[in-house]
C-alpha positions in Angstrom: -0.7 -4.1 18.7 -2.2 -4.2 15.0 -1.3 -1.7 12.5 -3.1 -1.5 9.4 -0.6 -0.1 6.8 -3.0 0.7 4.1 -5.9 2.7 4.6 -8.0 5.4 3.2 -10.4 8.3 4.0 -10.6 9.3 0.7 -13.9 8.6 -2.1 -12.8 6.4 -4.0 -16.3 5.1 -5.3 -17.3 5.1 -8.8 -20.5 5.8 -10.3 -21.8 2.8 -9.8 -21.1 2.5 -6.3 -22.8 5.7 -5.0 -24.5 3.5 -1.9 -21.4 2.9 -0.3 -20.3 5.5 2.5 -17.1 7.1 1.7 -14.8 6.5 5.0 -13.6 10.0 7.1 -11.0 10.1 9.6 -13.9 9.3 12.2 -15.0 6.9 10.5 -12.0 5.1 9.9 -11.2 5.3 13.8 -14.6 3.4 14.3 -13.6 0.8 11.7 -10.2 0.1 13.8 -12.1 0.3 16.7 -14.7 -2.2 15.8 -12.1 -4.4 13.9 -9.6 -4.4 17.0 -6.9 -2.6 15.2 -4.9 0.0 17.1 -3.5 2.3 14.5 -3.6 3.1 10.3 -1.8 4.4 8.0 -3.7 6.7 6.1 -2.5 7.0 2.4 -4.3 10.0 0.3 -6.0 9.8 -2.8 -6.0 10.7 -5.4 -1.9 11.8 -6.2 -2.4 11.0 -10.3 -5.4 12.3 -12.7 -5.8 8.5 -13.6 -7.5 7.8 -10.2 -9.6 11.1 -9.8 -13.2 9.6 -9.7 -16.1 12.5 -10.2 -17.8 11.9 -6.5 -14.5 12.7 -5.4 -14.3 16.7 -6.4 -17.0 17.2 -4.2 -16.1 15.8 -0.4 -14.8 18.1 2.3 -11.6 16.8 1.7 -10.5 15.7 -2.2 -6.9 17.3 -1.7 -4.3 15.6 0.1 -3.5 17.8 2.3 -7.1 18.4 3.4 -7.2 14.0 4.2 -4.0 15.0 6.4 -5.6 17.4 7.9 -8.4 15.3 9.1 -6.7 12.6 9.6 -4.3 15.0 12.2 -7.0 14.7 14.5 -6.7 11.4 15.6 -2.6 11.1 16.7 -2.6 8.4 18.5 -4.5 6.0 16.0 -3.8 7.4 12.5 -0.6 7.1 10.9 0.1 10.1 8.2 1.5 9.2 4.5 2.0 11.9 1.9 1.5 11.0 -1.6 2.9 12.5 -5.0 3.2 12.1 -8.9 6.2 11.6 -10.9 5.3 13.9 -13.3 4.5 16.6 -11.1 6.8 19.6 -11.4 7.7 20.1 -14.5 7.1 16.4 -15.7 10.7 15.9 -15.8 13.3 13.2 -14.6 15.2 15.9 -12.8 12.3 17.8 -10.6 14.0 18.2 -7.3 10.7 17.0 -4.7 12.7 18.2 -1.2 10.2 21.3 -0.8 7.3 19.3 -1.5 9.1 16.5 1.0 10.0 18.8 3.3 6.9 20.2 3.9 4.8 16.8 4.0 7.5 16.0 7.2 6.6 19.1 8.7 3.1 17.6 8.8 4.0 14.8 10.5 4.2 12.4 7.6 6.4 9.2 7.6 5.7 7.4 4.2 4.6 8.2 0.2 2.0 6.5 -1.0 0.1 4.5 -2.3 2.2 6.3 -5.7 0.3 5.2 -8.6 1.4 6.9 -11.9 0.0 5.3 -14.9 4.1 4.6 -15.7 6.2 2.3 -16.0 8.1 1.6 -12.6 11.5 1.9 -14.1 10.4 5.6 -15.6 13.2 8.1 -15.3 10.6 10.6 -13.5 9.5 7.3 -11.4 13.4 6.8 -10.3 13.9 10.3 -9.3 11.0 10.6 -7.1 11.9 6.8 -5.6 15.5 7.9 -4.8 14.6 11.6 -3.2 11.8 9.8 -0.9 14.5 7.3 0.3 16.9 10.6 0.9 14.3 11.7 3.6 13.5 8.2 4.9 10.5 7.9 3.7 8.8 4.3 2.9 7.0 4.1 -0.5 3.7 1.8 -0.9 3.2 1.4 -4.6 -0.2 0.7 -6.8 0.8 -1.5 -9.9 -1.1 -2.7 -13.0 -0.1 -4.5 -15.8 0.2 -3.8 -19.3 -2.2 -5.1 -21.7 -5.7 -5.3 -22.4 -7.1 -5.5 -19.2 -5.3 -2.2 -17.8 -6.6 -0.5 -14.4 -7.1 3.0 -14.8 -4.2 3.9 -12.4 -1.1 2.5 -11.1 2.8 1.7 -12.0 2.7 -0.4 -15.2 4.6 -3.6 -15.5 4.5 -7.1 -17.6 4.5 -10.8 -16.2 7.9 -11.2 -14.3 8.2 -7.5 -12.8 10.8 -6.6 -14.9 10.6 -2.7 -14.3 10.1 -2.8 -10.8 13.1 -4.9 -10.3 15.2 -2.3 -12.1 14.0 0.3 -9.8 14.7 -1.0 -6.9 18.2 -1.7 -8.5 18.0 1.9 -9.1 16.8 3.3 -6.2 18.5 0.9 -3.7 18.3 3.2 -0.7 14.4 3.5 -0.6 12.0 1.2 1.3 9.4 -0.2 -1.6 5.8 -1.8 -0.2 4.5 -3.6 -3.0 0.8 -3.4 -3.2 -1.6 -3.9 -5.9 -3.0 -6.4 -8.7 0.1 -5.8 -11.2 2.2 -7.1 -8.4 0.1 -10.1 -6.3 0.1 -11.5 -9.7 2.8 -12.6 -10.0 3.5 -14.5 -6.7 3.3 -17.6 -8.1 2.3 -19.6 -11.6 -0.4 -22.3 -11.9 -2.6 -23.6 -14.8 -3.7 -19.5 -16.1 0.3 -18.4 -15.9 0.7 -15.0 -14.0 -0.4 -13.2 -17.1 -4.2 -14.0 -16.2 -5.0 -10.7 -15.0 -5.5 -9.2 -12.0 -6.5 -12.3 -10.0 -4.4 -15.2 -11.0 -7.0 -18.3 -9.6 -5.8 -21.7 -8.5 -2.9 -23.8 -7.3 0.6 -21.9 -7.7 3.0 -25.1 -9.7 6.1 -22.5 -9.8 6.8 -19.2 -7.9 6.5 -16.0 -9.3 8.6 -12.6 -9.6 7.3 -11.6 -5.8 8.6 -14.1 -3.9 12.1 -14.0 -5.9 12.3 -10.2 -5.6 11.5 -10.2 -1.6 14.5 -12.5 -1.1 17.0 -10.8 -3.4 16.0 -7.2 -2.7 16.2 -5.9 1.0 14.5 -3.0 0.6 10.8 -4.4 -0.8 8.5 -5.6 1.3 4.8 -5.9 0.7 1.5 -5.2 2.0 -1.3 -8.0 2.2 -4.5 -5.2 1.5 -7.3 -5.6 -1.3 -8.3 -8.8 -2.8 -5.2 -8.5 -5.0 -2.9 -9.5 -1.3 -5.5 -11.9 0.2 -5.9 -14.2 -3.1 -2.2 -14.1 -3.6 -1.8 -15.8 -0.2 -4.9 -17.9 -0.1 -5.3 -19.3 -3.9 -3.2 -22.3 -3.2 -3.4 -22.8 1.1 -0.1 -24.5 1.3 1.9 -22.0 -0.8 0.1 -19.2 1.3 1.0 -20.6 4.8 5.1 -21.1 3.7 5.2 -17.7 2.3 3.9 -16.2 5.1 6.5 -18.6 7.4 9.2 -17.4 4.9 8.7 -13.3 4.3 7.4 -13.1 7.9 10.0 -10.5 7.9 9.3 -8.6 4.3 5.1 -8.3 4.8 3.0 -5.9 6.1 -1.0 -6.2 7.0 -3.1 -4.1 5.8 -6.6 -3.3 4.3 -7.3 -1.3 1.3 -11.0 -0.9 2.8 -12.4 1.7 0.7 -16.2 2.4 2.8 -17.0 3.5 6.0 -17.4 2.3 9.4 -20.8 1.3 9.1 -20.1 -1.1 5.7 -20.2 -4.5 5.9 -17.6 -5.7 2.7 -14.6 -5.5 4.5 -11.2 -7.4 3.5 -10.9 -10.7 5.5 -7.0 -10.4 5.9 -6.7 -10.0 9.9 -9.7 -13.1 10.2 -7.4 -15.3 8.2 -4.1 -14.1 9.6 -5.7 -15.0 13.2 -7.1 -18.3 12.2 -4.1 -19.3 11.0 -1.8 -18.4 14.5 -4.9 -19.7 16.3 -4.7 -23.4 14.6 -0.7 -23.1 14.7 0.3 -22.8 11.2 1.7 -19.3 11.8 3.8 -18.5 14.8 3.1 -15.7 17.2 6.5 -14.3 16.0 5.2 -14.3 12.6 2.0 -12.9 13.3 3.4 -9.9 15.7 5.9 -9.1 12.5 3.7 -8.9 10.0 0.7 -6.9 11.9 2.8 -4.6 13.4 7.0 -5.1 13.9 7.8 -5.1 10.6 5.6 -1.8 10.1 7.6 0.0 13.0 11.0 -0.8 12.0 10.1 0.3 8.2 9.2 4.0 9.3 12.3 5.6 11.0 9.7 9.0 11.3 7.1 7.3 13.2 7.1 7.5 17.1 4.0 6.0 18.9 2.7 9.3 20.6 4.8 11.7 19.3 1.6 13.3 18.9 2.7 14.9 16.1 0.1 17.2 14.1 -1.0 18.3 9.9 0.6 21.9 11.3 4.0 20.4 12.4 3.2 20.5 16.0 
């Protein structure tokens, strides 16, 4: 089995990238089906007003509750997330989310995500929602930037080190964190540009970053390996790749972060490398099983493989 934790059906294109094909719930079944993936989690877009891109307000379904919908359809090969803002309700630190959660349950959801409030991860508002998800056993996949200059228009905002996320997760020490994103791959390791090259730190890693220290002291992050931010972090320096992989076998997640449709032909290379590397025997079949689909299962108490469970609660 191969689950891709980290998919959309969402359009996410900007203005210059009107040729692309925004993916659908068909479409992304094709995708897994042509790919050789057996299930997705679907994460819907956009949850802040940071990410809202214009070609977005006008597909059949910009909500997300209308991406759960369609994505309903498909049970047995489409994994439902719900998604939220810390400043919704009220934009306060104290906005009680167990309606909202409630009723995302009732639709058959099993995770948040990917949360990506242009805040800082330790953010009062950010710690309540963090805590309330973990009260309903719901995993959280995160977006990050990083402050500076060179800011993306959405996501939790942190400095070199991860500082802020590392006091939310001592803050919130009962919710499952999936740490996704450039603000976070970038600091997996240092090398010759420092972590604080952003968002793609190049070259050989010469000391290890805040990711690899956090996975070990923290229980409850883990990671996904989507978007170029995941695959450069583990294939910049080949060696350093191959032992984190041997090492958080346990802690990481494969995913995607494919933005198009079926018929597209960029697609992220993560599952080719992940293969190639069990294939030449410098990741173990154990490895490889946990993180492209074990570690995925045993993260989402909710989830049951053909529960069948539909957008209505059925």
């Amino acid at each position: 089995m191969i689950i891709d934790m980290h998919a959309h059906i969402a359009d996410l294109r900007a203005l210059d990238g009107l040729q692309h094909q925004p993916p659908s719930a068909a479409s992304l079944v094709a995708r897994l089906d042509d790919e050789g993936i057996d299930r997705a989690a679907v994460l819907p877009w956009p949850a802040c007003p940071e990410a809202v891109t214009f070609p977005s307000l006008f597909t059949p379904h910009p909500d997300i509750v209308g991406q759960l919908r369609d994505a309903a359809r498909y049970p047995e090969r489409l994994i439902l997330f719900g998604n939220a803002d810390p400043r919704w309700g009220g934009n306060a630190a104290d906005t009680d989310y167990a309606w909202l959660l409630e009723r995302f349950v009732e639709m058959g959801c099993v995770g948040m995500g990917e949360v990506s409030a242009c805040i800082p991860f330790d953010d009062p508002r950010t710690v309540n929602l963090f805590r309330q998800c973990g009260q309903w056993d719901l995993p959280v996949t995160i977006e990050s930037t990083r402050e500076g200059p060179r800011w993306e228009r959405y996501g939790f905002i942190d400095v070199p080190g991860l500082p802020h996320l590392e006091r939310l997760l001592q803050l919130a020490p009962e919710t499952t964190i999936i740490g996704h994103g450039p603000g976070f791959w970038a600091d997996m390791g240092d090398g010759p540009d420092g972590p604080a090259r952003y968002p793609y730190p190049p070259g050989p890693i010469t000391e290890e970053g805040a990711v690899p220290r956090l996975l070990r002291r923290y229980p409850r992050l883990y990671a996904d390996l989507s978007a170029g931010s995941g695959y450069t972090a583990i294939t910049r320096d080949e060696a350093f790749g191959v032992a984190f992989l041997a090492e958080f076998q346990d802690k990481l997640l494969f995913g995607t972060d494919d933005c198009h449709a079926a018929d597209e032909v960029e697609r992220t290379p993560q599952l080719g490398h992940l293969r190639a590397l069990r294939n030449a025997g410098r990741l173990s079949q154990t490895a490889y099983d946990k993180i492209t689909y074990r570690n995925a299962l045993r993260i989402m108490p909710r989830y049951r493989i053909g529960s069948g469970t539909s957008a209505d609660g059925r």
